[in-house]
LONU-70551 format. One record per residue (C-alpha): residue number from 1; residue in three letters; x, y, z. Coordinates in steps of 0.5 Angstrom, whole numbers, plus 500, padded with zeros to 3 digits. Layout:
<rs>
NUM;ala;X;Y;Z
...
</rs>
This chain:
<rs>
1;unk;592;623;864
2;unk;584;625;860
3;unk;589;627;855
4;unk;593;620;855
5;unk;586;616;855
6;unk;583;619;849
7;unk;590;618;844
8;unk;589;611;846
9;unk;582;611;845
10;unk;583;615;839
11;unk;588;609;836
12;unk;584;604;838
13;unk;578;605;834
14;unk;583;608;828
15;unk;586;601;828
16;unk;580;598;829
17;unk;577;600;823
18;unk;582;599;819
19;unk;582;591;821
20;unk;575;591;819
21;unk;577;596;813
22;unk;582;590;811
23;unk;579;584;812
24;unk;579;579;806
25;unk;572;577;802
26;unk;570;569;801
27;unk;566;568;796
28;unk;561;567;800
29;unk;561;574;803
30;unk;562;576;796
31;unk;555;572;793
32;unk;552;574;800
33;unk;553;582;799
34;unk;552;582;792
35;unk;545;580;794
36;unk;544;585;799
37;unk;547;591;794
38;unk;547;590;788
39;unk;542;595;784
40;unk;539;590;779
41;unk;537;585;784
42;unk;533;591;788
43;unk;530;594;782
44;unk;527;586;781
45;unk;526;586;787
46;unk;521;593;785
47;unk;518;589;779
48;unk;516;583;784
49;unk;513;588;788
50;unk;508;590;783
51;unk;507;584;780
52;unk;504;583;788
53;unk;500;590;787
54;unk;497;588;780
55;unk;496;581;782
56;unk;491;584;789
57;unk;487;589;784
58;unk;485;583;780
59;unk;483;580;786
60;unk;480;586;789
61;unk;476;587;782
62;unk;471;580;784
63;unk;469;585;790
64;unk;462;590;788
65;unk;463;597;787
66;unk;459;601;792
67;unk;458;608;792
68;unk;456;614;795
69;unk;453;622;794
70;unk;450;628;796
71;unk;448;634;793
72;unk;445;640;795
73;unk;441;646;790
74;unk;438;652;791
75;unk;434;654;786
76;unk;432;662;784
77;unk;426;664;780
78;unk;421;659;776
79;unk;423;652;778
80;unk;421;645;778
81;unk;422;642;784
82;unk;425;635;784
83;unk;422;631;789
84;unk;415;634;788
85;unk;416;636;780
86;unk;411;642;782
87;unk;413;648;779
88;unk;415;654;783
89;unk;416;662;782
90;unk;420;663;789
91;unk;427;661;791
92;unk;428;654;794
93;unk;432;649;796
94;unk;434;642;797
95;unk;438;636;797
96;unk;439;629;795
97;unk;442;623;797
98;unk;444;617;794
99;unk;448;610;794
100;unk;450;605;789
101;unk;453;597;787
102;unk;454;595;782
103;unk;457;587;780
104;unk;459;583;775
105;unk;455;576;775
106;unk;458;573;769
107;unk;464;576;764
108;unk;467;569;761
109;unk;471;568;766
110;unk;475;573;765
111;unk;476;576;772
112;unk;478;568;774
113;unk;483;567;768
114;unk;486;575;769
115;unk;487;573;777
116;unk;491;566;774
117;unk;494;570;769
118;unk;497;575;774
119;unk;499;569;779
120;unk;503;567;773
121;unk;507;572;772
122;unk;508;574;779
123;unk;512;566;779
124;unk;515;568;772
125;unk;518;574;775
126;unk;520;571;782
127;unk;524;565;778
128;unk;527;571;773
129;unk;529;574;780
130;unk;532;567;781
131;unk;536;566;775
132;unk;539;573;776
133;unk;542;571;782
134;unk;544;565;780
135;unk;547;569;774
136;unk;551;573;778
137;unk;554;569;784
138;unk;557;565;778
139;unk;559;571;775
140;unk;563;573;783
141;unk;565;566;782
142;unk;568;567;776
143;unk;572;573;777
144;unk;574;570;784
145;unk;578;564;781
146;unk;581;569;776
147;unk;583;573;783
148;unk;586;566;785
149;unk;589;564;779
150;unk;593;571;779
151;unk;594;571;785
152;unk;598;564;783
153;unk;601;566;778
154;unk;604;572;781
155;unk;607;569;787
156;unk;610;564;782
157;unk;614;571;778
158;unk;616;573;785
159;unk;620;565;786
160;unk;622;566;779
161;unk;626;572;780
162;unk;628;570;787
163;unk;632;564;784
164;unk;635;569;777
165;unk;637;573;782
166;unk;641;568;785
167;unk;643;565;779
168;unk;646;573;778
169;unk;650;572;783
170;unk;653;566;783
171;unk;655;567;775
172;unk;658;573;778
173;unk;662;569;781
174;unk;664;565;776
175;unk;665;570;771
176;unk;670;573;776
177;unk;674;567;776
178;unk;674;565;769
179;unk;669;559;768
180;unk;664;563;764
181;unk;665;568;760
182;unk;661;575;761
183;unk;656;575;755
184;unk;653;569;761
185;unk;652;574;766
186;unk;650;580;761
187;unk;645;574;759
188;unk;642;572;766
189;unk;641;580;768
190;unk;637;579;762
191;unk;633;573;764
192;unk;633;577;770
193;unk;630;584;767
194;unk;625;580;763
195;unk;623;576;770
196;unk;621;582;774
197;unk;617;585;767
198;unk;613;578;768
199;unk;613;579;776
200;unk;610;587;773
201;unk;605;584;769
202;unk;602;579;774
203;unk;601;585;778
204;unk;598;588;774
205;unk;593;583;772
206;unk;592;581;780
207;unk;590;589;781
208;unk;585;589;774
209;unk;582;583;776
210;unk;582;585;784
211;unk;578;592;781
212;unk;573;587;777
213;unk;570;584;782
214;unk;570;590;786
215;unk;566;594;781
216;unk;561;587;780
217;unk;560;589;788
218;unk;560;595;787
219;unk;564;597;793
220;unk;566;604;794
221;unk;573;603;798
222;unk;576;598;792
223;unk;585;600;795
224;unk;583;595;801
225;unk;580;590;798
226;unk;583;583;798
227;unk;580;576;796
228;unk;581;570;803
229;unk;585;563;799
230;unk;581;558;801
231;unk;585;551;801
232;unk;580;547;796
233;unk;580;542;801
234;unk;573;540;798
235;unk;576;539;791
236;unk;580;533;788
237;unk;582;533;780
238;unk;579;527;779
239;unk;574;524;773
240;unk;568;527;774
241;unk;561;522;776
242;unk;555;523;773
243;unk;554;523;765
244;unk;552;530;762
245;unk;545;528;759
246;unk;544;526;768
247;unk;546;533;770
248;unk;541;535;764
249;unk;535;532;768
250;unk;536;534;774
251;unk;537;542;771
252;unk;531;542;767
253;unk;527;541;774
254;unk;532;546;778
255;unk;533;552;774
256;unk;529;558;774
257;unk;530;559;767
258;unk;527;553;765
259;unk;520;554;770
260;unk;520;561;767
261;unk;520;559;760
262;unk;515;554;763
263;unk;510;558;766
264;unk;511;564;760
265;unk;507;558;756
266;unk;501;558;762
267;unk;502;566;762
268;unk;499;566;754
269;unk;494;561;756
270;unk;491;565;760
271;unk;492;570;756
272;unk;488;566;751
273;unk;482;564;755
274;unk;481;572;757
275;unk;481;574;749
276;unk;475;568;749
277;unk;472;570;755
278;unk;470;577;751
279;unk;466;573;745
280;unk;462;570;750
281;unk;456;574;754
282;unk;456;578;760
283;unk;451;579;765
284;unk;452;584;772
285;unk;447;587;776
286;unk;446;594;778
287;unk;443;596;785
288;unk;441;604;787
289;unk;437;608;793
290;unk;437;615;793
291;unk;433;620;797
292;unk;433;627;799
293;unk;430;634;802
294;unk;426;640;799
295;unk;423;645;802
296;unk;416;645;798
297;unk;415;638;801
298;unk;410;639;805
299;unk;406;636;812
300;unk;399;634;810
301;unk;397;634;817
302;unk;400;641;819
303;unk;402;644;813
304;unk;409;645;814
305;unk;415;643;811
306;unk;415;636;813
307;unk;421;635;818
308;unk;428;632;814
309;unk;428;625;817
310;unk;421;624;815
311;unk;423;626;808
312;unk;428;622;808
313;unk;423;616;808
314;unk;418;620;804
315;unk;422;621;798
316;unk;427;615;798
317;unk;427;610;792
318;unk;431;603;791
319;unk;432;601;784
320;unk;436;594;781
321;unk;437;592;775
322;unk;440;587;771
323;unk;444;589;765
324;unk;446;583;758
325;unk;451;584;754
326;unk;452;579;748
327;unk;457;581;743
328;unk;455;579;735
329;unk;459;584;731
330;unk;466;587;732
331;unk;469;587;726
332;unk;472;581;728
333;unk;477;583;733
334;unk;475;578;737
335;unk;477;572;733
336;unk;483;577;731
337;unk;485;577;739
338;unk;484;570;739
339;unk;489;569;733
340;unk;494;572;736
341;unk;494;569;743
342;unk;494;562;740
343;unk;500;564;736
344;unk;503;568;743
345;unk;502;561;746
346;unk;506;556;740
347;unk;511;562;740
348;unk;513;561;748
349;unk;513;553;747
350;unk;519;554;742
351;unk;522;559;747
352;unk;521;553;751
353;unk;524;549;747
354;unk;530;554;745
355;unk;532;555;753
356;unk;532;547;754
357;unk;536;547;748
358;unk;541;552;751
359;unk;541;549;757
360;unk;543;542;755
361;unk;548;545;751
362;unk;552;549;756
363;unk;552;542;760
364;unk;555;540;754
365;unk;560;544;754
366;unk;561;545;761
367;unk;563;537;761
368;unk;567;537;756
369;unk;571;543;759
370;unk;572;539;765
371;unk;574;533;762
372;unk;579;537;758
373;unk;582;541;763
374;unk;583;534;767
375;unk;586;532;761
376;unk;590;538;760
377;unk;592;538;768
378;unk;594;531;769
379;unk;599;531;762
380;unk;602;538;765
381;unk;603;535;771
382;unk;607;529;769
383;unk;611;534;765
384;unk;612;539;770
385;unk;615;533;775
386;unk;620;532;768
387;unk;621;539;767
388;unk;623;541;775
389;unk;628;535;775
390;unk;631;536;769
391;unk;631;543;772
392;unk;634;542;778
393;unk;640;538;773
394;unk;641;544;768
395;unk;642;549;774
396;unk;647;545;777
397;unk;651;544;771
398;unk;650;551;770
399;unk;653;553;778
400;unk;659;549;775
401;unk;659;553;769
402;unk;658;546;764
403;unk;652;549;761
404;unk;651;556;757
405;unk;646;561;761
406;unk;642;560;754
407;unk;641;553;756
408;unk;639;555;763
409;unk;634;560;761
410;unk;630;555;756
411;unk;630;550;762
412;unk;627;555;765
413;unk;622;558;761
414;unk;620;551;759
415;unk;619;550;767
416;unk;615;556;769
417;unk;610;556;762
418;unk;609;548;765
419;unk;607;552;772
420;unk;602;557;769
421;unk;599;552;764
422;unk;598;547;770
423;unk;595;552;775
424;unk;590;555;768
425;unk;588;548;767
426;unk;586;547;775
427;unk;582;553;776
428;unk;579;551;769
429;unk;577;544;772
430;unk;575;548;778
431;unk;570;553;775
432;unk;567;548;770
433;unk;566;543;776
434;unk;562;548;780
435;unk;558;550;774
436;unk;556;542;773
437;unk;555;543;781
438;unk;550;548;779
439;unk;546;545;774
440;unk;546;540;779
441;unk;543;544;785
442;unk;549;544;790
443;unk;551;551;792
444;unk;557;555;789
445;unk;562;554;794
446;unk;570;555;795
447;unk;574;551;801
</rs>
């Protein structure tokens, strides 16, 4: 009875994981999962990580510096006691103690700008983790309609050998009884073979395609992955609303790529106001104490080693000062610096410029893209209705032996590049319409 319940609790786990194991993805679960695994995306994630290190250090940086010693001597032989400044011929010892802080007042506001600077490019580097992701959920969701138009194009090979088949066999029948001739049937078993090479091919593309996405995500366990068909409940294959120049205004304010190209010209400019920053004077302050111990310090009213607390007090010291420094001669490295910065600052505003440019372009295309394969989708279905009637006719014709199995495959090969062009233009309309979504704002999804 253990036996029989441990087997069945056995199985029932073993089934279990495999239904996990062979649940199919979304998108959404691909583009979700490639954000949680993907290695480049966690190695920005890193990078983010130091801009924040280097960000709180220049913050840090205002703060004065403190610090603190101890010393402790011992002297042999003919010596010059530190805190008296006697000299002595037997062995001493002694100690001493200090404290130090040190600020800066004025540095050209160099720390300000360094502080602004390194805000700045933690932001830019937020935004480029930003377009990172962008890129790859749209690089998942090429890759996934690819799998969808394979997987169409496939089941489309298998009808195609399933109706040839039929087709074999009922020229089988008609050239047994003489209404065709047996070059007919040698013909349609050809159409046939070449059928099923087609319906391998598909196969084969649908695999390579399948295995693509799963390297994208990097997924171990590629033999069991499989892609959920969404319905395109949400898409209608209809003129698109909105004009490219439109769609460009609103990317210009959404995508991470333009705010970083942005942000990379006030990263320069702060850059800029620090190489200023150092032409100009610096003014810090400086404060001590210090204090220590020797045994040749001397009670004057009992006339021993005085006692290490009153020592302390005796012996201590304080000291502040300040510290100007005006620069007036560098060899002219600082106006160098400067030159420099002003011609990083007009190169990142035509980085700018050139990623607008970009932007506005691959709207450009997109649209125009969409727009062509609207054009192309409505003109092949209107031919594929034709070529399916004419079809039907050419195959009953054929059933009857009043047409040549040439003509029949023709009409059929007519009828299934009619379905495959078809199907390229609809996942062709769909893809460039969920880019211009994506210009838009509106997430990438698949229904």
């Amino acid at each position: 009875m253990f036996r029989s319940s441990l087997w069945f609790l056995l199985l029932f786990l073993i089934s279990g994981s495999l239904a996990v194991s062979q649940e199919k993805w979304t998108l959404d679960r691909c583009i979700s999962y490639a954000y949680e695994n993907n290695i480049q995306l966690k190695q920005q994630k890193l990078t983010i990580k130091l801009a924040e290190n280097n960000l709180l250090q220049s913050q840090l940086e205002l703060l004065p510096s403190v610090g603190l010693g101890a010393s402790q001597t011992y002297r042999f032989g003919r010596s010059v006691d530190p805190l008296t400044y006697e000299f002595a011929t037997e062995n001493s010892k002694g100690s001493s103690f200090y404290g130090s802080s040190g600020v800066d007042l004025f540095t050209g506001f160099r720390s300000i700008n360094s502080i602004k600077k390194n805000k700045l490019n933690l932001k830019i580097i937020l935004q480029d983790y930003e377009r990172a992701k962008n890129d790859l959920a749209l690089n998942i969701t090429r890759y996934y309609l690819q799998i969808l138009f394979n997987k169409e194009l496939k089941e489309i090979a298998r009808q195609q050998v399933g109706v040839t088949i039929l087709q074999v066999k009922k020229t089988q029948r008609l050239v047994d009884a003489g209404s065709l001739p047996k070059g007919d049937k040698l013909e349609i078993q050809a159409q046939q073979a070449g059928e099923e090479l087609n319906l391998v091919n598909a196969e084969n593309q649908l695999h390579l395609s399948l295995l693509s996405l799963a390297q994208l995500l990097d997924i171990e366990d590629i033999g069991s992955f499989d892609i959920d068909i969404p319905g395109f409940d949400n898409v209608v294959v209809e003129d698109f609303q909105g004009s490219a120049e439109e769609i460009y205004e609103s990317a210009i304010l959404l995508m991470p790529r333009i705010k970083s190209a942005e942000l990379e010209v006030q990263f320069y400019e702060r850059e800029l106001a620090i190489s200023k920053g150092w032409l100009s004077p610096s003014l810090s302050m400086i404060a001590s104490w210090g204090s220590g111990y020797s045994d040749k310090i001397l009670d004057y009213q009992t006339g021993n080693i005085m006692a290490f607390r009153n020592q302390l007090e005796f012996a201590s010291t304080t000291s502040l000062g300040f510290n100007l420094r005006v620069p007036i001669f560098n060899s002219w490295s600082g106006q160098t610096e400067i030159k420099n910065r002003k011609i990083a600052v007009l190169n990142s505003s035509y980085e700018l410029d050139l990623v607008k440019n970009q932007l506005r372009k691959e709207i450009q295309q997109a649209m125009a893209d969409a727009q062509a394969a609207l054009k192309k989708y409505r003109a092949t279905d209107k031919t594929l209705t034709s070529l399916q009637e004419a079809f039907r006719y050419t195959e009953n014709k054929y059933s009857v032996g009043l047409l040549t199995s040439l003509d029949y495959n023709v009409a059929k090969n007519k009828l299934t590049k009619a379905q495959s062009d078809l199907l390229q233009a609809k996942y062709n309309f769909i893809f460039n319409i969920r880019i211009l979504d994506f210009y838009r704002g509106i997430s990438v999804e698949l229904k």
